[in-house]
VEXZAZA-618166 format. One record per atom (N, C-alpha, C, O): residue in one letter; x, y, z. Coordinates in steps of 0.1 Angstrom, whole numbers, plus 2048, in hexadecimal, padded with zeros to 3 digits. Layout:
BEGIN
AXYZ;...
//
This chain:
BEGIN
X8087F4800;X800800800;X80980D800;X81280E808;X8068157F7;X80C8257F7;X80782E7FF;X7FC832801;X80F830802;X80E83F80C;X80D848805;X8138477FB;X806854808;X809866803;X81686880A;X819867816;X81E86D7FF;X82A877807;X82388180C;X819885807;X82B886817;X828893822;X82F89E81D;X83B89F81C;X8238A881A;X8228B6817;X8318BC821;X8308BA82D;X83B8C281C;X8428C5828;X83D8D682C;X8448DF832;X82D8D6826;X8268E1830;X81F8DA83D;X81C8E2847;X81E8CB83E;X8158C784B;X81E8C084D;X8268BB845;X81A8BE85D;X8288B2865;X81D8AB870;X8178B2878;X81D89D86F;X81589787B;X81D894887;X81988C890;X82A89A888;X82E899898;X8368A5899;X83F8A6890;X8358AD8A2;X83A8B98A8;X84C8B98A1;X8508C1899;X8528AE8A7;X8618AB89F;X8658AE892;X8718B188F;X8598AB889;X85D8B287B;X8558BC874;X8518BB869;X8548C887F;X8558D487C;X8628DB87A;X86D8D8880;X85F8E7872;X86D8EC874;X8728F487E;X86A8F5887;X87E8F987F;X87F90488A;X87490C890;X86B90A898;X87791488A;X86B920889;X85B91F88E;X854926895;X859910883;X84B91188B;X847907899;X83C90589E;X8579028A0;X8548FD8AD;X85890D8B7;X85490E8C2;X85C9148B3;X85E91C8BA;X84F9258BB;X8499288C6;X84B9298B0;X83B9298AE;X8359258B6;X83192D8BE;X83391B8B8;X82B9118BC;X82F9138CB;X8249168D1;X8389128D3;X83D9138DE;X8379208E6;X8339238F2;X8389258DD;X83693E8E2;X8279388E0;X8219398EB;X8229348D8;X8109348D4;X80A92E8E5;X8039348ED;X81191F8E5;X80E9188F2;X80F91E8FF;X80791C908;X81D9288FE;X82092F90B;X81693890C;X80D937914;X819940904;X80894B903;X7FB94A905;X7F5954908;X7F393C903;X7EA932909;X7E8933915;X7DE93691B;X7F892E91A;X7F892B929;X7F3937931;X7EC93793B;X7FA93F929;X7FC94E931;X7EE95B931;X7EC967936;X7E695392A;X7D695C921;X7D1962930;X7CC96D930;X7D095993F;X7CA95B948;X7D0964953;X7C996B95A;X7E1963954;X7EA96B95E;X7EA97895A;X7EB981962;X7EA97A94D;X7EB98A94C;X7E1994949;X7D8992940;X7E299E94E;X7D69A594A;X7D39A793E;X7C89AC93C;X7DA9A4936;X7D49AB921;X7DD9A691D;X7E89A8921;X7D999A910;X7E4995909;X7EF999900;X7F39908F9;X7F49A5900;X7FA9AE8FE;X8069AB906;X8119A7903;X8009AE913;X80D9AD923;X8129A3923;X81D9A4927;X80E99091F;X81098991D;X815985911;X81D97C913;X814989905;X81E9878F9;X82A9928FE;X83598E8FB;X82B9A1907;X8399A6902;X8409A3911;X84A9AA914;X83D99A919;X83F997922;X84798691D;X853984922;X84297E917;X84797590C;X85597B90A;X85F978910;X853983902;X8609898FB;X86998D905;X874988905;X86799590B;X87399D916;X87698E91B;X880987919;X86C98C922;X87097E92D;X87A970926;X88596D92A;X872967919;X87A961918;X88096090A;X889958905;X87896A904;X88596D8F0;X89296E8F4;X89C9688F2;X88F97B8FD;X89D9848FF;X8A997A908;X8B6979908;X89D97390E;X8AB97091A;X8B195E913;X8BC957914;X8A795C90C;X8B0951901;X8B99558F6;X8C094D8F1;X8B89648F0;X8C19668ED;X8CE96D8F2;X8D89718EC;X8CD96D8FE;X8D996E909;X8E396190D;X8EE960913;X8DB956908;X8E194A906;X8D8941912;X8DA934911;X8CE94691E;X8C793D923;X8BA93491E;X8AF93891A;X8C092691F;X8B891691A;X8A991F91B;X8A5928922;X8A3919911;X89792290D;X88B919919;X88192091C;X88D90C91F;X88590A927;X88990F933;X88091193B;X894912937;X89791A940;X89092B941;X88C93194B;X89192E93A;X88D939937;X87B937939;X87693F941;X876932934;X86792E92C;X86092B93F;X85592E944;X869924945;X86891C953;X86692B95B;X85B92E960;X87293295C;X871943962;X86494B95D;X85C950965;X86494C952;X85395194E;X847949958;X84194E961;X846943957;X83C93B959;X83993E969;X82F940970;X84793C96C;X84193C97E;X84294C981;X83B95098A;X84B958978;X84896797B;X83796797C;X83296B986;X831963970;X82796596C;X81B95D978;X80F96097A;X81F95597D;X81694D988;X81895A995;X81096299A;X828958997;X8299639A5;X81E9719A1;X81A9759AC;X81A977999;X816981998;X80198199C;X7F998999F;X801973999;X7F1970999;X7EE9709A9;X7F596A9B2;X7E09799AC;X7DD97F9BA;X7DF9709C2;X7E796E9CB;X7D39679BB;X7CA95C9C3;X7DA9539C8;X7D89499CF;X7E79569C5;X7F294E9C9;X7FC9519CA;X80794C9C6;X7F895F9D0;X7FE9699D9;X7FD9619E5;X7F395B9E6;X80A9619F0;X80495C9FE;X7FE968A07;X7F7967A11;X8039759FF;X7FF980A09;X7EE985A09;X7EC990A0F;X7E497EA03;X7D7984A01;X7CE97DA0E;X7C2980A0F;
//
């Protein structure tokens, strides 16, 4: 039985995407996460950027980085604040 060759516009596992669009894909997911911590998704895409574009191109491991967003962005939410 023959297969269709694969469009190398679509990819059925995340691995054979290319650069670009796992990084895509990663900022899209992060930004997901982040739709509810910040007040206007604006603050949360240039907060993205400052937080973890910039500081992976400072040479810090991009889940390192991606890991520090995440929890800046939790410390800031009232309901888990210890102080309320």
């Amino acid at each position: 039985m023959r297969t269709k060759p694969r469009s190398h516009f679509f990819a059925l596992l995340p691995s054979e995407l290319d650069t670009t669009k796992i990084d895509e894909l990663v900022k899209t997911m992060c930004l997901a996460w982040a739709g509810n911590k910040f007040g206007h998704p604006d603050h949360a895409a240039n907060s993205y950027q400052k937080q973890v574009i910039d500081t992976v191109l400072r040479g810090v491991s991009e889940m390192e980085a991606i890991q520090a967003w995440m929890e800046g962005a939790l410390a800031q939410l009232p309901e888990l604040s210890v102080h309320h």
